[in-house]
C-alpha positions as CSV (number, residue, x, y, z in Angstrom):
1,X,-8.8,-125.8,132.4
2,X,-12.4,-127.2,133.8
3,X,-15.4,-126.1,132.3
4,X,-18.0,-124.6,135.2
5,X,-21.5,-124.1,135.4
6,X,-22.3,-120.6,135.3
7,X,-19.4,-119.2,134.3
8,X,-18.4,-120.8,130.7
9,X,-20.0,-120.0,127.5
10,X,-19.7,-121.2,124.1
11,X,-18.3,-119.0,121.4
12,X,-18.8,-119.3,118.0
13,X,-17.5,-117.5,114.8
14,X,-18.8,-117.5,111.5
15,X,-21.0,-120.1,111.4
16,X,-22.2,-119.1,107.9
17,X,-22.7,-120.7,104.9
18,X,-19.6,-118.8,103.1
19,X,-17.4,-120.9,105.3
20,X,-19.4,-124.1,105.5
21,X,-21.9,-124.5,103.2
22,X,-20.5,-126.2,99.5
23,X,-22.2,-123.3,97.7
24,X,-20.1,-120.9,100.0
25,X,-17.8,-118.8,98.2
26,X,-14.8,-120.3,99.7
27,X,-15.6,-123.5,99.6
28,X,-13.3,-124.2,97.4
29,X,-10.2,-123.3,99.7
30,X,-11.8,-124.3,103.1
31,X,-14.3,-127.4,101.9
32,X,-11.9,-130.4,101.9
33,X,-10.4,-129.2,105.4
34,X,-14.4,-128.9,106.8
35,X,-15.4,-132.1,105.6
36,X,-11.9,-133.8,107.2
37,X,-12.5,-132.3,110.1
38,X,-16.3,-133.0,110.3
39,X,-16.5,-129.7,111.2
40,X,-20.4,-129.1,110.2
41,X,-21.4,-132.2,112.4
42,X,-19.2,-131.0,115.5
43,X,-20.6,-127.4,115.8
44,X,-23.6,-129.1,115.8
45,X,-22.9,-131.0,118.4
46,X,-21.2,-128.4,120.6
47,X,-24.7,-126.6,120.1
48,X,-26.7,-129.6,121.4
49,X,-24.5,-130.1,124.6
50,X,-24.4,-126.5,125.4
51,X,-28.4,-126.5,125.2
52,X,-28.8,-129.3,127.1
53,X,-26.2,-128.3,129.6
54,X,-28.1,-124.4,129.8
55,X,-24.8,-123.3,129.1
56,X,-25.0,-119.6,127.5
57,X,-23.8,-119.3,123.6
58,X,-22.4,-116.1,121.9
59,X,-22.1,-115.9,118.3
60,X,-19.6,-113.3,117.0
61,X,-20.8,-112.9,113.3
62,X,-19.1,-112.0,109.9
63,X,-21.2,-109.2,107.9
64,X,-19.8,-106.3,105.3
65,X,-22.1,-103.9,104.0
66,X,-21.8,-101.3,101.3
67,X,-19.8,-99.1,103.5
68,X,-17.1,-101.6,103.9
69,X,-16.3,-101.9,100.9
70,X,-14.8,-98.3,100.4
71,X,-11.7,-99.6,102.3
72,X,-8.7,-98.7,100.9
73,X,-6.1,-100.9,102.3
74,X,-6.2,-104.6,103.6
75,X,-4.4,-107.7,104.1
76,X,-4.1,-110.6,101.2
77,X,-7.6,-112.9,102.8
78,X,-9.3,-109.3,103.8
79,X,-8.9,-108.2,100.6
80,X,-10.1,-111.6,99.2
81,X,-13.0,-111.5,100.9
82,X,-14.1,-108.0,99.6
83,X,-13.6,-109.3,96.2
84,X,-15.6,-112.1,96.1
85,X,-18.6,-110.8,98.3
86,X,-18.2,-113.0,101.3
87,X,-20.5,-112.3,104.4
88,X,-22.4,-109.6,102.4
89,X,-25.3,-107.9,103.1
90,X,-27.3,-104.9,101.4
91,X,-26.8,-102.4,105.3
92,X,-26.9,-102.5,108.6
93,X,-30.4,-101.9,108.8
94,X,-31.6,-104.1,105.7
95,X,-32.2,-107.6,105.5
96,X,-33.7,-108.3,102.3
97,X,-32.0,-111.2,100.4
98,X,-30.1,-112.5,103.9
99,X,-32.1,-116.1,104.6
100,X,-29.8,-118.4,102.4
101,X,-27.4,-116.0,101.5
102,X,-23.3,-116.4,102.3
103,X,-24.2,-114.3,105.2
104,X,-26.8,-116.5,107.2
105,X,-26.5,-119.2,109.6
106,X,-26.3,-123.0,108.3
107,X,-29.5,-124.0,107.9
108,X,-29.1,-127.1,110.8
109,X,-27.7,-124.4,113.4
110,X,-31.2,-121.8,113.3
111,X,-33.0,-124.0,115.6
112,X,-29.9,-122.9,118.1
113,X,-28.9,-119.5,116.8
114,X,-32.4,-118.6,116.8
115,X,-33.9,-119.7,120.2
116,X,-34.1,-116.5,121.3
117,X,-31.7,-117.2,123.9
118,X,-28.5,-117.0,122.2
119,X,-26.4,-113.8,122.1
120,X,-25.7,-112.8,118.2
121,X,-22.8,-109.9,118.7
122,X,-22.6,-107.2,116.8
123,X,-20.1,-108.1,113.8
124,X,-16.6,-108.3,114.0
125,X,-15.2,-106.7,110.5
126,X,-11.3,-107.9,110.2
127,X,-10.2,-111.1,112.2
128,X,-10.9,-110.6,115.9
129,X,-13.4,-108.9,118.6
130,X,-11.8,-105.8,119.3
131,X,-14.5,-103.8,117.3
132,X,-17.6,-106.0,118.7
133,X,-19.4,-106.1,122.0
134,X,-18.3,-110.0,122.5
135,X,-16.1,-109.2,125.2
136,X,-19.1,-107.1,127.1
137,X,-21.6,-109.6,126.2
138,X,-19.7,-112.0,128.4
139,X,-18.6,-109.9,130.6
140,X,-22.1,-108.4,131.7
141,X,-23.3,-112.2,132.3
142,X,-20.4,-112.8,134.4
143,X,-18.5,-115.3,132.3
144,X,-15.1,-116.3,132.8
145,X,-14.1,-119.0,130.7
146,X,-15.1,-119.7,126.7
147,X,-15.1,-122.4,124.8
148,X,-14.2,-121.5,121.3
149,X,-15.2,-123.0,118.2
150,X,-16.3,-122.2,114.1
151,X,-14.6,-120.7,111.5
152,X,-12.0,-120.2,110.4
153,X,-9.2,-121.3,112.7
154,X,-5.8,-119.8,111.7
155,X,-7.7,-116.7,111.2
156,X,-11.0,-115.5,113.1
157,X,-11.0,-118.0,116.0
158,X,-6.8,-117.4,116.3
159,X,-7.8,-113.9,116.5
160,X,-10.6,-114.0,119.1
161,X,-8.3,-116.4,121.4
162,X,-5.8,-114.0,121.5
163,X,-7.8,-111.5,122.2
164,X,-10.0,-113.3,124.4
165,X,-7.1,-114.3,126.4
166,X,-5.7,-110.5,126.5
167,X,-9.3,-109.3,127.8
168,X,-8.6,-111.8,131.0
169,X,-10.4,-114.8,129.9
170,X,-9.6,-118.7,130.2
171,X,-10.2,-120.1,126.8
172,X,-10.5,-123.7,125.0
173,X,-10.4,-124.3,121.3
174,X,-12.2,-126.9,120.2
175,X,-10.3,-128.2,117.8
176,X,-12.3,-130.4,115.5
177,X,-14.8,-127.4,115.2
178,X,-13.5,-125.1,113.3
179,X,-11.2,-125.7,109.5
180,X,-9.0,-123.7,107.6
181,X,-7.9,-122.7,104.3
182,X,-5.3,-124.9,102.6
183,X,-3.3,-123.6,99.6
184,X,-1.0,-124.7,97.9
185,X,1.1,-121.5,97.9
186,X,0.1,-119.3,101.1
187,X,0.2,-122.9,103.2
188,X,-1.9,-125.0,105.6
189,X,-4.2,-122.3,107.8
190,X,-5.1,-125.3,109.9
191,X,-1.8,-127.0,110.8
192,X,-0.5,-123.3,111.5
193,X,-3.3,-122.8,113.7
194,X,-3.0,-125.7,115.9
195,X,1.0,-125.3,116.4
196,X,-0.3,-121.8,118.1
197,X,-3.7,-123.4,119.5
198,X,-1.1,-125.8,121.7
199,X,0.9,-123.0,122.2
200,X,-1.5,-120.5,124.0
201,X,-4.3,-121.9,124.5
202,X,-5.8,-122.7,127.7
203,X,-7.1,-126.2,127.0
204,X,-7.3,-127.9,123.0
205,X,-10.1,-130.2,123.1
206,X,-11.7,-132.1,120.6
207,X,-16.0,-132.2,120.3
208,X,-16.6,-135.1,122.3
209,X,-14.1,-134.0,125.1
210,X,-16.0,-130.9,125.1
211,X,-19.5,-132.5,125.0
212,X,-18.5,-134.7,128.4
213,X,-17.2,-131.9,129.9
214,X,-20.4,-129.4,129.7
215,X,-22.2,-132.4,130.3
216,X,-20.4,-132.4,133.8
């Protein structure tokens, strides 16, 4: 897979503090797996070389509202994450209480995210982007090919490369930029992820593979 001007974007999901933040609410299951995979620092990165390549970034965002939590049936982690108030926020049209909250950016990632250039997607609500515009988004700016980073890996960024690569699209995960859950009874989300990642993704790459090649 080679990266093109023009044509590739970067992806990210979740970059929130509830996945990477230490005063996240599941920092407990996904922290030590962040911090091994210096998974804070490499987003980062990914955002730097994408700026300074001009190449186009698409966030595809976690957010529940009151609403959403009148669900009647989910999976075990969907569940979980109604129950200890992850991604949060008071409606769709509110946003008092959001800077610092779960549901915001990392602090070191605003400067990016907020450039007024960067494409914030309407939020996806299970795993993947079926029920956001992500796969418009790109599509209306031509792009062909995604790089795909952030969290978390055997779940949201699993989902979106499958369905990414359904909707048509070459994709790259970049494996060092996202983490995962580890527990000691439902198993290792990240080691799971990356058997699939090899397995159907287009190109696994880590953060300085992908920095050279936007760079080029």
């Amino acid at each position: 897979m080679q990266l093109t001007a023009g044509d590739t974007a970067l992806v990210l999901t979740d970059p929130q503090n509830d996945f990477l933040s230490p005063e996240g609410v599941t920092w407990e299951l996904v922290g030590k797996n962040v911090e091994e995979n210096g998974t804070v620092e490499h987003i980062e990165q990914l955002l730097i070389a994408a700026q300074q390549a001009g190449t186009p970034v698409f966030v595809s965002p976690h957010y529940y509202f009151p609403h959403d939590h009148k669900w009647e049936f989910g999976g075990t982690l969907e569940q979980k994450m109604h129950e200890i108030g992850m991604f949060d926020r008071p409606g769709p049209l509110q946003m008092q209480g959001f800077t610092g909250s779960g549901a915001d950016w990392l602090e070191q990632y605003k400067p990016f995210l907020e450039d007024g250039k960067t494409v914030v997607c309407s939020p996806h609500k299970v795993y993947g982007p079926e029920q956001n515009d992500l796969v418009l988004q790109l599509r209306k700016r031509g792009i062909t090919k995604v790089v795909l980073a952030g969290m978390s890996a055997n779940l949201c960024i699993e989902s979106h490369l499958r369905e990414l690569l359904e909707q048509g699209f070459e994709v790259a995960v970049v494996s060092d930029a996202t983490a995962a859950a580890q527990h000691p009874e439902m198993g290792d989300g990240y080691a799971a992820a990356l058997t699939n990642f090899r397995y159907i993704a287009g190109a696994v790459l880590t953060t300085e593979e992908t920095v050279q090649a936007l760079a080029a």
